[in-house]
DRENMARSE-775377 format. One record per residue (C-alpha): y, x, z; residue number from 0; residue in three letters. Coordinates in steps of 0.5 Angstrom, whole numbers, plus 2048, in hexadecimal, padded with zeros to 3 digits. Example, Ala and Ser with C-alpha at 12.3 -4.5 7.8 and 13.67 -1.06 7.14 Angstrom:
   Y   X   Z pos code
 7F7 819 810   0  ALA
 7FE 81B 80E   1  SER
***
This chain:
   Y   X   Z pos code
 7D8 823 7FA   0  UNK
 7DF 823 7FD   1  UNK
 7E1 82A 7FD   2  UNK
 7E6 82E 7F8   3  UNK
 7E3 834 7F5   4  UNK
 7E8 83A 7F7   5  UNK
 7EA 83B 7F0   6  UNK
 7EC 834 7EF   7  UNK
 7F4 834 7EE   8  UNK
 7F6 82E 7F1   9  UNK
 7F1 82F 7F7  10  UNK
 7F7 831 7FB  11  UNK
 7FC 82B 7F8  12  UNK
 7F5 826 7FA  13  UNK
 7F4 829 801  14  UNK
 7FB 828 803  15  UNK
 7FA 821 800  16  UNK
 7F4 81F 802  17  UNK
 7F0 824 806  18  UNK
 7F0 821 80D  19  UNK
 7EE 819 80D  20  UNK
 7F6 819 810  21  UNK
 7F9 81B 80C  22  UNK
 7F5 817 806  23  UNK
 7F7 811 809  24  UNK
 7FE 813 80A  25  UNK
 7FD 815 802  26  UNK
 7FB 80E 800  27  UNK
 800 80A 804  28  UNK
 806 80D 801  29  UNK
 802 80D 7FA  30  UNK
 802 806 7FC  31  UNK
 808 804 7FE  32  UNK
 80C 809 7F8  33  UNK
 808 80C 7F4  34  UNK
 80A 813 7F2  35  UNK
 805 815 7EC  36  UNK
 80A 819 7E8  37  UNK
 808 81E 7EF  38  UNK
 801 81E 7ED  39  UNK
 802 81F 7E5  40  UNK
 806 824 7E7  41  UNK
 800 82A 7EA  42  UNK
 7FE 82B 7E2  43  UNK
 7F8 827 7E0  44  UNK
 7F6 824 7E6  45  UNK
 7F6 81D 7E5  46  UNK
 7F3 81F 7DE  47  UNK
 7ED 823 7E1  48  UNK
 7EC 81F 7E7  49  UNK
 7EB 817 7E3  50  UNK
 7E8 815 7E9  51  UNK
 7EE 817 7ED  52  UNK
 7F2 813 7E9  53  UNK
 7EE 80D 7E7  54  UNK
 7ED 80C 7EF  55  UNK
 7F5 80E 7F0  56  UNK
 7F7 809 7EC  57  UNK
 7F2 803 7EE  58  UNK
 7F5 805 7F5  59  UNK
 7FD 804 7F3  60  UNK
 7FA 7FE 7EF  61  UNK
 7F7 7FA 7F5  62  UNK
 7FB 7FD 7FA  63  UNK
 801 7FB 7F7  64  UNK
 7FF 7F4 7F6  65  UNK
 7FC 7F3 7FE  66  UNK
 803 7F5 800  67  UNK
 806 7F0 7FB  68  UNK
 801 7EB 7FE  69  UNK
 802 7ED 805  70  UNK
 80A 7EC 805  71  UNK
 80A 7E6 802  72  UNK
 804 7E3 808  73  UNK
 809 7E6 80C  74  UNK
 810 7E2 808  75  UNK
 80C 7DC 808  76  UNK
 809 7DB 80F  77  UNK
 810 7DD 812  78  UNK
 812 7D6 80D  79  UNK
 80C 7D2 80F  80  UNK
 80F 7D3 817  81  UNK
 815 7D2 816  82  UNK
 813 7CB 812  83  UNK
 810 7CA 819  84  UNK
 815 7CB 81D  85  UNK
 81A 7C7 818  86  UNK
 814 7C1 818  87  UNK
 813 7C1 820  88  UNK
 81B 7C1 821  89  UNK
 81C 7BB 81C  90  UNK
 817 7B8 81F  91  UNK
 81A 7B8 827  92  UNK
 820 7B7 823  93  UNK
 81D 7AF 821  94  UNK
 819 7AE 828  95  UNK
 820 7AF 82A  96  UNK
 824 7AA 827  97  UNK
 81F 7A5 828  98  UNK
 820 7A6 830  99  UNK
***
């Protein structure tokens, strides 16, 4: 389980992909931050002969891309929701001051 049999002909295209546990994550972060399949489509049948390969290759982006959406717009809101902090405590000092 795991292993490329030698006549495999996209064994040489997956082991520069996915052969060391680097080099797959490597894979998946750029498949996740811009999917390149046409690549992948390119070596033949590969994506055909491997459904597997496919079906989790496609999740991956799937998910991956709405995790990045999701963490961006985390990032986006808390930067406002400080900035509204800063502007509410400045207001804030702003009445304290005019009431002296």
């Amino acid at each position: 389980v795991g292993h490329l049999g030698e006549e495999d002909p996209h064994g040489s295209f997956l082991v520069m992909r996915f052969g060391t546990i680097i080099k797959s994550m490597l894979t998946l972060f750029e498949l996740m931050a811009a999917p390149n399949l046409p690549e992948y489509r390119d070596q033949g049948n590969l994506l055909f002969e491997m459904p597997l390969l496919s079906m989790f290759l496609i999740g991956f982006i799937i998910f991956g891309s709405f995790g990045m959406i999701a963490l961006l717009t985390g990032v986006i809101s808390e930067s406002m929701f400080e900035k509204n902090q800063l502007r509410m405590e400045e207001e804030r000092l702003e009445k304290e001051a005019q009431r002296r």
